[in-house]
C-alpha positions in Angstrom: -32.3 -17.0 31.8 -31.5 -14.6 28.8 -29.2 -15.6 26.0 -26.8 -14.0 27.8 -27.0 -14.9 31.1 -26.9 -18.9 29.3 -24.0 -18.5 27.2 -22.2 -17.0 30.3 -23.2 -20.0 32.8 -22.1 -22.6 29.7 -19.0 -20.9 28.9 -17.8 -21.2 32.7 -18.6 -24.2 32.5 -21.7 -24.4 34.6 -25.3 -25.5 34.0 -27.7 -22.9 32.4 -31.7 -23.4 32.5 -30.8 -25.4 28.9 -28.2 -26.1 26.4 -27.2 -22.9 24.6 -27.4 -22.9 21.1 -25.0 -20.7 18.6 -24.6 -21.5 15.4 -21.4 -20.4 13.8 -22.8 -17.6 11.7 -19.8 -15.2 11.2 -19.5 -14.5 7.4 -21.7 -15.9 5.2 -25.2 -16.1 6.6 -25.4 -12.7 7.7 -23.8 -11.1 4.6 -26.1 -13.0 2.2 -29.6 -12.4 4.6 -28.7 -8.5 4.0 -29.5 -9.0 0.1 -27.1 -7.2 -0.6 -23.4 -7.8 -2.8 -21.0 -9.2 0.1 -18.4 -6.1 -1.3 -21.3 -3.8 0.3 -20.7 -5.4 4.0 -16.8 -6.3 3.6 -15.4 -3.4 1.3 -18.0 -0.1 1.8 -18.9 -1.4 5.4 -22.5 -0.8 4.9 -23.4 -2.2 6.5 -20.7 -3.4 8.6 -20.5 -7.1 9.3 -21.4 -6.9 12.9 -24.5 -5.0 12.0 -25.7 -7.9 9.8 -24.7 -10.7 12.2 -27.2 -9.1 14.7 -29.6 -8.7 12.3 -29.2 -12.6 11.7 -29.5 -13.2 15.1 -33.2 -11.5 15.7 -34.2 -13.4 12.7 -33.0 -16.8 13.8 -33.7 -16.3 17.3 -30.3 -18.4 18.9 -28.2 -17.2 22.0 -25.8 -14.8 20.6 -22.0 -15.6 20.0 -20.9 -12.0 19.4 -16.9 -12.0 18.1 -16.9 -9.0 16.4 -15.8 -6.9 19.9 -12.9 -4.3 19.2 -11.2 -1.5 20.4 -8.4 0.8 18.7 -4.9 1.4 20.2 -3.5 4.8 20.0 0.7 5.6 19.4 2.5 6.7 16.6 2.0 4.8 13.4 4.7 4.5 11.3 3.5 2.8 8.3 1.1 5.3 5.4 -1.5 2.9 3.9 -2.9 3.8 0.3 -5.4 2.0 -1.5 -6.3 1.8 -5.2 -9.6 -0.2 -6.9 -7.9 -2.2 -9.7 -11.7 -3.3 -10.9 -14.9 -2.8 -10.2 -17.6 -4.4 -11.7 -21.0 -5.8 -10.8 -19.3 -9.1 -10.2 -16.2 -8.0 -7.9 -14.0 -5.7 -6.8 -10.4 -5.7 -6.8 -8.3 -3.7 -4.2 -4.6 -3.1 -4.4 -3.5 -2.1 -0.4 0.0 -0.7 -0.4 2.0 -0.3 2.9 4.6 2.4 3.1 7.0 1.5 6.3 10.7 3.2 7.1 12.2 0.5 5.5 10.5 0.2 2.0 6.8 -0.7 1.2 4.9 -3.8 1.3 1.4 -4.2 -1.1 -1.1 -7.0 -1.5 -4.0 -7.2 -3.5 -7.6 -8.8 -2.2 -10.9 -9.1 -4.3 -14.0 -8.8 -3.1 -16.8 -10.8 -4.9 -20.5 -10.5 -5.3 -21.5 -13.4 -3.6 -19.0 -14.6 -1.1 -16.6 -13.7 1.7 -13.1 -11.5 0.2 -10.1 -13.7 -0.9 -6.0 -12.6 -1.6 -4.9 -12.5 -4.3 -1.5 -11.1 -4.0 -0.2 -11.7 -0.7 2.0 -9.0 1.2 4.5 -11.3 1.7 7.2 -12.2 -1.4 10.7 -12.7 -0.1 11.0 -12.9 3.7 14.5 -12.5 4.4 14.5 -9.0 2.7 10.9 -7.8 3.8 11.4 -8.8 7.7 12.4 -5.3 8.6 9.3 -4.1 7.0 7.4 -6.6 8.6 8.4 -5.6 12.2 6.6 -2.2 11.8 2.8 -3.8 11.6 4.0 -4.4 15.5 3.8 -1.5 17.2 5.5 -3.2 20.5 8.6 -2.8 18.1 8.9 0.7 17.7 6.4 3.0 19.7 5.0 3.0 23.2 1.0 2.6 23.5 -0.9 6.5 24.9 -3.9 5.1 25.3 -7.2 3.4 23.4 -10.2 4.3 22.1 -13.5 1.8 23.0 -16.5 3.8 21.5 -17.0 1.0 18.9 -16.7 -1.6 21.7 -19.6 0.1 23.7 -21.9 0.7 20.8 -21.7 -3.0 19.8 -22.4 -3.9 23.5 -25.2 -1.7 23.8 -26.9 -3.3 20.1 -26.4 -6.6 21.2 -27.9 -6.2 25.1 -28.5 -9.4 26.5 -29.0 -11.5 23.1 -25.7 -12.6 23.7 -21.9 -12.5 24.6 -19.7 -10.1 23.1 -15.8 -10.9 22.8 -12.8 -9.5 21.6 -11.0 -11.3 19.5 -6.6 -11.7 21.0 -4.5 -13.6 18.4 -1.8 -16.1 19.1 1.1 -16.1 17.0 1.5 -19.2 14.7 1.4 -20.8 11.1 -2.4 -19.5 11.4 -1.7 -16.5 11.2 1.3 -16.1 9.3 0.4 -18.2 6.5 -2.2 -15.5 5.4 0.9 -12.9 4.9 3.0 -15.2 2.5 2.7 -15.5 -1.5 2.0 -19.0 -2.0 0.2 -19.4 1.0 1.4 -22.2 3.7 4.0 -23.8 1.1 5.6 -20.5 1.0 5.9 -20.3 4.6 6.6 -23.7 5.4 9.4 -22.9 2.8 10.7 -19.3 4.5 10.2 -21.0 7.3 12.8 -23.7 7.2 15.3 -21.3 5.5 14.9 -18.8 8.5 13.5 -20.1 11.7 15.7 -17.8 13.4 13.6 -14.8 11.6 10.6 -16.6 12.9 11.3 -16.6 16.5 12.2 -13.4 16.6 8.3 -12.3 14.9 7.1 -14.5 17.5 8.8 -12.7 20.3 7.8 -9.3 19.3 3.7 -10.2 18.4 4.0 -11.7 21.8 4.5 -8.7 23.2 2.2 -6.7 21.3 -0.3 -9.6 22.4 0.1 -9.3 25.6 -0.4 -5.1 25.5 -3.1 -5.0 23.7 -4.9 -7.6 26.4 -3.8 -5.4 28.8 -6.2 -2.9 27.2 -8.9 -5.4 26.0 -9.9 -6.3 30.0 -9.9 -2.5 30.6 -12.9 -2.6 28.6 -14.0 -6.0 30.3 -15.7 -7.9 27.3 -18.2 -10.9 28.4 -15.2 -13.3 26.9 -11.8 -13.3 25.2 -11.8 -15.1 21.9 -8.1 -16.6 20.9 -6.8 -19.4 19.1 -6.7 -19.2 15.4 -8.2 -21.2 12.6 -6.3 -24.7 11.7 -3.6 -23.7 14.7 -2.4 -27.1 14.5 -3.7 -28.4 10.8 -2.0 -25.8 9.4 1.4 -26.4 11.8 1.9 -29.7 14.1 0.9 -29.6 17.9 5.0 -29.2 18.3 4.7 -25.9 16.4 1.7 -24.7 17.8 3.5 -25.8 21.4 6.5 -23.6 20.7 4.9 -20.4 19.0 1.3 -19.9 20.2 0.8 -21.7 23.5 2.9 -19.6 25.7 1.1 -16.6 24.5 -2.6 -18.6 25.3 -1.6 -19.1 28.8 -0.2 -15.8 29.4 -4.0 -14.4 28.0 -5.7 -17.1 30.4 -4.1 -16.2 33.4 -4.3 -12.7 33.1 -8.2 -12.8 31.8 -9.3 -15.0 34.4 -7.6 -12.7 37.2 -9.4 -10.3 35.8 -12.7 -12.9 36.1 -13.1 -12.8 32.3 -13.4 -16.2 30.7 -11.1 -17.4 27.6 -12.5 -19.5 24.8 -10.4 -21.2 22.1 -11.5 -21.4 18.5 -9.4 -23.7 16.5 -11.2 -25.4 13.2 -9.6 -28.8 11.9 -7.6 -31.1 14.3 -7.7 -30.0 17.6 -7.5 -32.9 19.8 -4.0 -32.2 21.0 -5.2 -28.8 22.2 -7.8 -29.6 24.4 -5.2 -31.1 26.0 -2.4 -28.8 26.0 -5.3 -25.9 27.3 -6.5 -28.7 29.7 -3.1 -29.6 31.2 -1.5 -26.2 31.1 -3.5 -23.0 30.6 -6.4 -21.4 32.2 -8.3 -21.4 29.0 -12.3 -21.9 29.9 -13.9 -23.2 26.5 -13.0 -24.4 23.1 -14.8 -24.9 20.1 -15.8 -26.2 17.5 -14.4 -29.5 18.3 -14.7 -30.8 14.5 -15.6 -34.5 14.7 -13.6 -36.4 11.7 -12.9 -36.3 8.7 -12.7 -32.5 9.2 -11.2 -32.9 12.5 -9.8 -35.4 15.1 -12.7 -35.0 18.0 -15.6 -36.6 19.3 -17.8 -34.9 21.7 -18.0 -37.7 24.2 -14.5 -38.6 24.3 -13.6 -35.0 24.9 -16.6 -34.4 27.5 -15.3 -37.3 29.5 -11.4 -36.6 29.3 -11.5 -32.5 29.8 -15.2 -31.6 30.4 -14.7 -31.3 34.3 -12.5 -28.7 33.5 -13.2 -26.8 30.3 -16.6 -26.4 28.6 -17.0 -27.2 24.9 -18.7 -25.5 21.9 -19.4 -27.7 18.7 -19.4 -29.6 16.4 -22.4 -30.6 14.5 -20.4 -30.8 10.6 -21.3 -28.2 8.5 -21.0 -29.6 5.0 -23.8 -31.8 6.9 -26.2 -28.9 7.5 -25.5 -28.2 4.0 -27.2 -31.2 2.4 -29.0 -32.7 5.5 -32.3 -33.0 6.4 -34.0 -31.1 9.4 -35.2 -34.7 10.4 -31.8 -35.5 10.0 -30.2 -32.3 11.6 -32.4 -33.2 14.7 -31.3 -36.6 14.8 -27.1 -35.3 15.0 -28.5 -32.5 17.5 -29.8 -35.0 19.9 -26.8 -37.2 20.0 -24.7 -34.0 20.3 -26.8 -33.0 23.3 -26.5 -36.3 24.8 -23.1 -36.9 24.2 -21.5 -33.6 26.1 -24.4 -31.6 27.7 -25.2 -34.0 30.8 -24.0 -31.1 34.1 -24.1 -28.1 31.6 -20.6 -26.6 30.5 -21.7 -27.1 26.6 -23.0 -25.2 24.1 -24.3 -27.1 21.1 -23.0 -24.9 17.9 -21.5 -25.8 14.5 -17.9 -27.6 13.5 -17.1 -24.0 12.0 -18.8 -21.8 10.1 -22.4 -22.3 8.5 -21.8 -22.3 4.6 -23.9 -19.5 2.7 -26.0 -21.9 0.8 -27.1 -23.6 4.4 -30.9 -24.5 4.3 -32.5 -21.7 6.3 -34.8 -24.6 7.6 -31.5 -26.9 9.1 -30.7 -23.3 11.4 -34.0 -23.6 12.7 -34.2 -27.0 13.0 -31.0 -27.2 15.3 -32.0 -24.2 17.1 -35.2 -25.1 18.0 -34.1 -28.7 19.1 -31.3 -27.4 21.7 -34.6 -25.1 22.9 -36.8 -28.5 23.0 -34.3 -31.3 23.5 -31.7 -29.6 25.8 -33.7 -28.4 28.3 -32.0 -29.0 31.9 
């Protein structure tokens, strides 16, 4: 089998010629093996990220987890987007984004450092109640009817990538996950706006439901090798209550309609996820989930999960990345193993990371895990 033909079989849930092996690689790795400042790949594009991750993945040599899939929705735009550098320096820019809807503007303000992934600075987000009505216009399901999309992108990435790997597009759910980027003061601020508006809240859920639900209409025109939804800390961030009410009827509205479609759906959801797996398990179509993260990061354990859920959906994980940070390949191999044995007996796992690889990651730990899911988890 190729990387792709493996990471298919696993993801349905099936048994490949061996254990898959995909490292979670999707920031820092690839920006830092470009040599280059990480404002080159995330501000200037140049290159983009998706061009480095590939590059990262002929010099590593693992089965391909491709995420960077996307495709561009055409209708009328309402909202003008200007952008000013506030500083620039050999150490970091600094970019002020301002967002000019019908009903007044919006601005937040990110920074771009040498040497690591960009971070917010000023949020969009300052006084909910009086920028909700701005809000509403980054939906275009509330406005404006969609003419059409544009998947140029999407096919060039494909055609890169060939049979290294899978490529998905990325669906969001709606949630604390995602919200809690948009709000000054981060997830105290929402949890705050939250509880003084939780009328406001369903109504955003409602209307990014629906543009959800569009825009996966358009993503299996292009039929992508997987869907990739979920949202990082879904529940950490929330309670499984929360991510019950606001993101879970929009997953298994995605999950029916992709697997119609025969296009699997995996789940990525870093910190505590164990209340997921089964939520997915009892009441969604969803095919895979990762990464699974075993305590104290997260609430799973491989063979617990593999025993409860694995006749039904395959798993991704969960070796702990602070681990690969300070481990030893002896040590790295040892963790692999059990991994292996814990949840690839019958195939339906791929062995990967509890999230994603950290950028000072021994380059000798990647290989180490790599080559002992090509070695170890041979069927």
């Amino acid at each position: 089998m190729n990387s792709k033909e493996r990471m298919l079989t696993a993801i349905w849930n099936k048994k490949p010629d061996m254990i898959p092996v995909a490292p979670d690689m999707s920031n820092m790795i690839p920006a830092k093996l470009t040599k280059k400042p990480f404002y080159d790949i995330y501000f200037y594009q140049n290159p983009p990220l998706w061009e480095a991750y590939l590059e990262a993945l002929s010099y590593f040599k693992f089965d391909g987890w491709f995420i960077y899939g996307t495709i561009e929705l055409k209708y009328k735009n309402m909202i003008k987007e200007k952008k000013k550098i506030l500083i620039k320096n050999k150490d970091k820019i600094e970019v002020k984004y301002i967002y000019y809807t019908p009903k007044g503007f919006l601005n937040t303000t990110v920074v771009y450092p040498k040497d690591n992934p960009p971070w917010v600075k000023e949020h969009l987000i300052k006084n909910f109640k009086e920028d909700f009505e701005k809000i509403k216009y980054f939906s275009p399901s509330y406005y404006t009817t969609y003419t059409g999309f544009d998947d140029k992108e999407f096919k060039k990435m494909r055609n890169k990538l060939g049979d290294k790997g899978v490529i998905g597009i990325g669906v969001p759910t709606p949630g604390f996950h995602i919200w809690q980027g948009c709000f000054e003061g981060g997830l105290l601020g929402l949890t705050y706006a939250y509880y003084d508006y939780p009328e406001l809240f369903d109504q955003w859920a409602e209307i990014q439901h629906r543009d959800i639900i569009n825009f996966t209409e358009y993503v299996l025109k292009t039929n992508p090798d997987f869907i990739l939804t979920g949202g990082s800390g879904a529940i950490t961030l929330a309670s499984p209550s929360l991510f019950k009410k606001y993101s879970l009827p929009t997953i298994k509205m995605i999950s029916e309609m992709a697997n119609k479609e025969g296009i699997p759906v995996m789940i990525h959801c870093c910190g505590k996820e164990k209340d997921l797996v089964e939520m997915c398990y009892n009441e969604t179509l969803v095919n895979c989930i990762n990464p699974l993260e075993e305590p104290p990061m997260g609430d799973c354990y491989l063979k617990e999960i593999k025993e409860k859920y694995g006749n039904k959906i395959s798993l991704m994980g969960n070796i702990n990345t602070t681990f690969m940070l300070t481990a030893t390949p002896e040590q790295v191999e040892k963790v692999c193993k059990k991994a292996i044995d814990d949840a690839g007996e019958n195939g339906g796992f791929i062995l990967s990371t509890g999230d994603q690889l950290g950028r000072d990651t021994p380059e000798e730990n990647i290989f180490k895990m790599i080559n002992t899911a090509r070695n170890y988890g041979r069927y």
